[in-house]
N, CA and C atoms as a LAMMPS dump frame, in Angstrom:
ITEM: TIMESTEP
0
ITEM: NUMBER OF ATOMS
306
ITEM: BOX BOUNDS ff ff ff
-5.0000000000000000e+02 5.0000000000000000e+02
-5.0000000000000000e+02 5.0000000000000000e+02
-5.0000000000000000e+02 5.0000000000000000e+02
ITEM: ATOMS id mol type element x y z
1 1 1 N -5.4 18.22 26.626
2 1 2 C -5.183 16.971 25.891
3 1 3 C -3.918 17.121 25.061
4 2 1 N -2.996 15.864 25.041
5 2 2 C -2.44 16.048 24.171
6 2 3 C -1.773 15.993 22.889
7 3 1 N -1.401 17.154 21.726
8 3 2 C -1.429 16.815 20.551
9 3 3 C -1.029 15.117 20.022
10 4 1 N -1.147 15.441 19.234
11 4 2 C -0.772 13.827 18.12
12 4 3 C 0.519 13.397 18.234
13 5 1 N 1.513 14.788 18.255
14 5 2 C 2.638 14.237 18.37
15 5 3 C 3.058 14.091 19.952
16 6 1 N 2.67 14.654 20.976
17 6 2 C 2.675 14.801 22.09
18 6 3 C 2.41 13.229 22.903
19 7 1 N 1.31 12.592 21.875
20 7 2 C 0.974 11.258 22.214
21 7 3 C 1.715 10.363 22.481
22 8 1 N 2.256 9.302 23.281
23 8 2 C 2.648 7.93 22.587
24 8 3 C 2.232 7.668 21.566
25 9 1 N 3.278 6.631 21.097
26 9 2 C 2.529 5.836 19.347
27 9 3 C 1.799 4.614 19.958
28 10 1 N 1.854 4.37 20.898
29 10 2 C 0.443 3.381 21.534
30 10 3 C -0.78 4.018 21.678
31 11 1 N -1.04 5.497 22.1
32 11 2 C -2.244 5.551 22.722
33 11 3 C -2.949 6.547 21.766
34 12 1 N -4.337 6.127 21.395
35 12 2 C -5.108 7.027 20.448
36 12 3 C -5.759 8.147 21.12
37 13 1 N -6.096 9.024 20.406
38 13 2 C -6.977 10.132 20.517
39 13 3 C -7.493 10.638 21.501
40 14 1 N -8.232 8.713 21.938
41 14 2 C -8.722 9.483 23.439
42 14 3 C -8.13 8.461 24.57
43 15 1 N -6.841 8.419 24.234
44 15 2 C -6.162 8.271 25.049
45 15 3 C -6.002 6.674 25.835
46 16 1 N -6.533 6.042 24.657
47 16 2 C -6.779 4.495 24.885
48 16 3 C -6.21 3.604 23.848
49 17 1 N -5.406 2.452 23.993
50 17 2 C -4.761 1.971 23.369
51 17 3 C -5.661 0.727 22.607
52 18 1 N -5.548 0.685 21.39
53 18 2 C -6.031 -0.68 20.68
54 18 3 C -5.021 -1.905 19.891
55 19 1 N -5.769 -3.077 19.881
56 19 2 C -5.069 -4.061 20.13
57 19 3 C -5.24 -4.251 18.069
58 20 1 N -4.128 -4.679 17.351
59 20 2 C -4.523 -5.17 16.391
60 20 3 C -3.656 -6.381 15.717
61 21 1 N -4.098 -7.448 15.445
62 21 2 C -3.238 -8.478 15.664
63 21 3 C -2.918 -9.133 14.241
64 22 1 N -1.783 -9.521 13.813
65 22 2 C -1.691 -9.466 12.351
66 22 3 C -0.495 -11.156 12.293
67 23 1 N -0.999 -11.64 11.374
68 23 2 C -0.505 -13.016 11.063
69 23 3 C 0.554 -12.57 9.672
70 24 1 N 1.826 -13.455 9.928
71 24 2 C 2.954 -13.21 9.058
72 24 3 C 3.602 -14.533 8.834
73 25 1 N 3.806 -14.86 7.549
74 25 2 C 4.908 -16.179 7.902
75 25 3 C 6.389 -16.103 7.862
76 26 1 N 6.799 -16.726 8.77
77 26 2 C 8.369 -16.761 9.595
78 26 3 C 9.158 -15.995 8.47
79 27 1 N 8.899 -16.248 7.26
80 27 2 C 10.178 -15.191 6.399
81 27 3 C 10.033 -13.46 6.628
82 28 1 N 8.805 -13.309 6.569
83 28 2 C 8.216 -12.427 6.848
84 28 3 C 8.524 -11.589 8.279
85 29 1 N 8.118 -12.423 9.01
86 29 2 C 8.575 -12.379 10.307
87 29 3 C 10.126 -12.18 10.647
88 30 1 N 10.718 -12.961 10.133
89 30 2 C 12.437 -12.41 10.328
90 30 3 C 12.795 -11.186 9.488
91 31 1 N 11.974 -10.736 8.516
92 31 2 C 12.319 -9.595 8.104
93 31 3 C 11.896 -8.275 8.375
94 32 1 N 10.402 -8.783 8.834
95 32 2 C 10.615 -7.535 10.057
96 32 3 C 11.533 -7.037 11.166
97 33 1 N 11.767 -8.281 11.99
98 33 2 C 12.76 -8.415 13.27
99 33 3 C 14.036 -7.448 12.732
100 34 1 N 14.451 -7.911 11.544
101 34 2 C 15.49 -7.174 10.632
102 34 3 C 15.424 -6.141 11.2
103 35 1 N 14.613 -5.227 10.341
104 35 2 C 14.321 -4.295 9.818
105 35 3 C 13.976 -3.361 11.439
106 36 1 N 13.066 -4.286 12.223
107 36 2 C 13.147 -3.443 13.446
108 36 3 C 14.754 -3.276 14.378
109 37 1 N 15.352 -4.121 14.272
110 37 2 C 16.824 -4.111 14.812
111 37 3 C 17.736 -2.784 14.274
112 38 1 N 17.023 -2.761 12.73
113 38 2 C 18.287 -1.989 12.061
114 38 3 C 18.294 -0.401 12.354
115 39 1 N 16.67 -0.184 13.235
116 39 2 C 16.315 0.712 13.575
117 39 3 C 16.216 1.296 15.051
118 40 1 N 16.772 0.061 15.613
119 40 2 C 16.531 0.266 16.896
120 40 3 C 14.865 0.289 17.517
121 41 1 N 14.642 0.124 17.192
122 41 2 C 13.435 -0.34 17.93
123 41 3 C 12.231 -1.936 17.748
124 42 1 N 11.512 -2.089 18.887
125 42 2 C 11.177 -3.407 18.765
126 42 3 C 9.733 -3.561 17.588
127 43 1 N 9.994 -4.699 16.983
128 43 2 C 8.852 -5.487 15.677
129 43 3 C 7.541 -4.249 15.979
130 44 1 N 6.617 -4.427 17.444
131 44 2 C 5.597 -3.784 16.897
132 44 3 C 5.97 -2.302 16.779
133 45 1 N 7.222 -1.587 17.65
134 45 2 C 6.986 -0.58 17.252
135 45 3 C 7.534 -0.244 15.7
136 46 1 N 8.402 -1.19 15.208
137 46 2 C 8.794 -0.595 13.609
138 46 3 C 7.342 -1.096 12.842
139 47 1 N 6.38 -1.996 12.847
140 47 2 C 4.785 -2.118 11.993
141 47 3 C 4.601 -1.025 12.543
142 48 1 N 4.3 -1.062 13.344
143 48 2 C 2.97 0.513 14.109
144 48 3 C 3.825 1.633 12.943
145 49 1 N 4.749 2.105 12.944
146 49 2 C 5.666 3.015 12.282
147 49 3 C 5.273 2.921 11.12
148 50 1 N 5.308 2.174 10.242
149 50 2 C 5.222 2.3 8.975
150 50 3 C 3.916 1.99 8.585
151 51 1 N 3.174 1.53 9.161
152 51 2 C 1.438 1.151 8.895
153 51 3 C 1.359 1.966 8.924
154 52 1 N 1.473 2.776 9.999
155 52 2 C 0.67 3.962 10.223
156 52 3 C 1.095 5.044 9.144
157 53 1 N 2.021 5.267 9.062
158 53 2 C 2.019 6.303 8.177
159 53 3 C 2.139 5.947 6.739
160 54 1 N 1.697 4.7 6.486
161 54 2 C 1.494 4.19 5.041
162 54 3 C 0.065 4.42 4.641
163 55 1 N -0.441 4.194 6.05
164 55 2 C -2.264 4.608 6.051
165 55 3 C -2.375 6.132 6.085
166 56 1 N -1.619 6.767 6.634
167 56 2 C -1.844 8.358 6.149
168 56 3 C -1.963 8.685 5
169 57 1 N -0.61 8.351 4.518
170 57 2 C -0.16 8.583 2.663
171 57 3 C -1.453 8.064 1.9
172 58 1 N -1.801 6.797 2.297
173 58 2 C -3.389 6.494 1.362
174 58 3 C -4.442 7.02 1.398
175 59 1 N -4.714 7.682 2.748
176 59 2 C -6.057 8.05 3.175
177 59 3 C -5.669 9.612 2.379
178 60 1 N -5.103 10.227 2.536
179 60 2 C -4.319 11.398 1.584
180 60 3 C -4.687 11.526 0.556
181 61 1 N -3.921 10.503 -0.057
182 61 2 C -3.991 10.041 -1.401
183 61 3 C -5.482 9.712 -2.16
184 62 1 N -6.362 9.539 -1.085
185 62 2 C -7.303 9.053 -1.107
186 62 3 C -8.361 10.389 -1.331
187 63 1 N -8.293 11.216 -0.814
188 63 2 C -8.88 12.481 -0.319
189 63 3 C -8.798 13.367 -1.567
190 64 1 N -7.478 13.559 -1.858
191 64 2 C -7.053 14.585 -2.594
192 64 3 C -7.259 13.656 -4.159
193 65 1 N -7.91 12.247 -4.294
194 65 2 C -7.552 11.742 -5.843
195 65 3 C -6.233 11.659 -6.686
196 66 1 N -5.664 11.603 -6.272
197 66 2 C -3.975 11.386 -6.307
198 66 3 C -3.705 10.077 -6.259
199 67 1 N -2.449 9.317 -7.104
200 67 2 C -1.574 8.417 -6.022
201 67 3 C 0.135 8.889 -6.331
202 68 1 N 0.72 8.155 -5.507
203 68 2 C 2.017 8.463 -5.973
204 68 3 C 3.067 6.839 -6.473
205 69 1 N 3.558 6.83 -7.288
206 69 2 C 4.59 5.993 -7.84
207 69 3 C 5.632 6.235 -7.48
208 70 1 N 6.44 5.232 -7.739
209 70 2 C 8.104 5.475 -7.425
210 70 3 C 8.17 5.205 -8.577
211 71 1 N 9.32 5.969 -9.13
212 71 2 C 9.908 5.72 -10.408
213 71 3 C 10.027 4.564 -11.25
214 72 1 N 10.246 3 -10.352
215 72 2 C 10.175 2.102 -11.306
216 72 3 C 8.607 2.088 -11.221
217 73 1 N 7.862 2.242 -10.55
218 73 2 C 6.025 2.132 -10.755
219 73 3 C 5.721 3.161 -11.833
220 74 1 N 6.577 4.233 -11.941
221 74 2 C 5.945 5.09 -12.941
222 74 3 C 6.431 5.062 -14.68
223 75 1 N 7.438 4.314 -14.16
224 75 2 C 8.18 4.056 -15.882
225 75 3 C 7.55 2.322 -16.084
226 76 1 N 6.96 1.404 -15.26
227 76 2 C 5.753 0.196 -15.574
228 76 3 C 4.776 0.976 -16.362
229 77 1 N 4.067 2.041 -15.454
230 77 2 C 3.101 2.378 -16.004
231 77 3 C 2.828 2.924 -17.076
232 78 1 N 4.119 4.248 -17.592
233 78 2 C 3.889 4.241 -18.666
234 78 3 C 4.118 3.547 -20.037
235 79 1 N 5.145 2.494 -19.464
236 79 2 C 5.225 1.057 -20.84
237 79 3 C 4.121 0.331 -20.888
238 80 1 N 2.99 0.156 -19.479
239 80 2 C 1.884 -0.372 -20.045
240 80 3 C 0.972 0.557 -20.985
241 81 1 N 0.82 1.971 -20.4
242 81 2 C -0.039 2.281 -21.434
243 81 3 C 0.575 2.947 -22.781
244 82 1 N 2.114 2.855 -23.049
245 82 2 C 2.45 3.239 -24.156
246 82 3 C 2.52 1.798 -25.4
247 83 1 N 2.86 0.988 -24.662
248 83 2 C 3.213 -0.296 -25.361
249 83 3 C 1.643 -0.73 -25.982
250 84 1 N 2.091 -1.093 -27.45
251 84 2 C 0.472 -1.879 -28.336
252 84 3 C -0.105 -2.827 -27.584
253 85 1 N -1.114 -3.349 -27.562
254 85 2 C -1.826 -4.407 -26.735
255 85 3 C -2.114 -5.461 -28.197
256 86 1 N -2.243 -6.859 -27.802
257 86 2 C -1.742 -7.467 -28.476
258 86 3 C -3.394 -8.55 -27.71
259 87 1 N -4.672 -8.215 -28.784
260 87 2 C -5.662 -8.832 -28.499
261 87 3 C -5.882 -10.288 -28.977
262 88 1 N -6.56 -11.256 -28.043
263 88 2 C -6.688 -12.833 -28.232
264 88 3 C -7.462 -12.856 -29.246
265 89 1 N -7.507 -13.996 -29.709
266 89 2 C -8.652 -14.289 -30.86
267 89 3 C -10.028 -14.088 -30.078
268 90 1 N -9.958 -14.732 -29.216
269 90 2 C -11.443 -14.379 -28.406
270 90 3 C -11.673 -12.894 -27.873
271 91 1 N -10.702 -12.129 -27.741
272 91 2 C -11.123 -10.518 -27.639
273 91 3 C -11.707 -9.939 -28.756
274 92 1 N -11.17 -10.389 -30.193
275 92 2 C -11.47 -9.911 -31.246
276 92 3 C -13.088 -10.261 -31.478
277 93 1 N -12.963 -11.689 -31.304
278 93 2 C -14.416 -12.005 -31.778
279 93 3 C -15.338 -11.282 -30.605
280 94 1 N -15.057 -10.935 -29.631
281 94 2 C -15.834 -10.175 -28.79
282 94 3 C -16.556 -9.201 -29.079
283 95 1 N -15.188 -8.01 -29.76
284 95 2 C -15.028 -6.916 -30.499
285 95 3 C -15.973 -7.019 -31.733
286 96 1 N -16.29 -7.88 -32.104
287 96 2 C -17.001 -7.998 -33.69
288 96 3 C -18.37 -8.436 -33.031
289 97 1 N -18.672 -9.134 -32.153
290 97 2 C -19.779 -9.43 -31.598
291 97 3 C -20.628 -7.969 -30.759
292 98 1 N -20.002 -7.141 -30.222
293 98 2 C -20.328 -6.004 -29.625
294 98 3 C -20.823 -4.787 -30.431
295 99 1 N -19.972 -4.783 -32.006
296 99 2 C -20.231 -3.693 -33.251
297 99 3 C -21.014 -4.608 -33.831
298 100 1 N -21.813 -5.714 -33.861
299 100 2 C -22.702 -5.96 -34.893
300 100 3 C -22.229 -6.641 -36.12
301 101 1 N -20.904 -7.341 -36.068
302 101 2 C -20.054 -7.501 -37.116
303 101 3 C -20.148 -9.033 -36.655
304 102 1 N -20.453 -10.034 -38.102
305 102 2 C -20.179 -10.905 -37.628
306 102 3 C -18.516 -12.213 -38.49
């Protein structure tokens, strides 16, 4: 049998291809076409390409309890949790309703 990489990127495991069919609208759609052109190869094979190994990275990610950020995701994240939070009047009264405070 052969390995994973040995495979086509059409045919799975056991050696049988599955169909998966995915709805996009036309902007969408031309920016794939893009993106597959810029690579030389055709729409499904640039999705198949990057699904797939976007679903690795998660299932990974997934396994090990991890995620990973890109730098602007990781400098969001830490201005959300460094930055004061700035509670509604109705959070507060929540807050006073929950401690017994009225």
């Amino acid at each position: 049998m052969p390995s994973p990489a040995q495979r086509s990127p059409r045919t799975s495991a056991s050696g049988k291809t599955e169909n998966l069919m995915v709805r996009v609208d036309r902007s969408s759609k031309g920016l794939i076409s893009k993106a597959a052109r810029l690579r030389g190869v055709s729409a499904s094979d640039y999705v198949r390409s990057v699904v797939v190994s976007q679903a690795r990275r998660e299932v990974k990610e997934s396994q090990s309890q991890t995620i990973s950020l890109s730098p602007e995701d990781q400098l969001a994240f830490w201005r959300a949790l460094s930055e004061p939070i700035a509670l509604t009047r109705r959070q507060r009264a929540l807050g006073r309703l929950m401690r017994g405070e009225r």
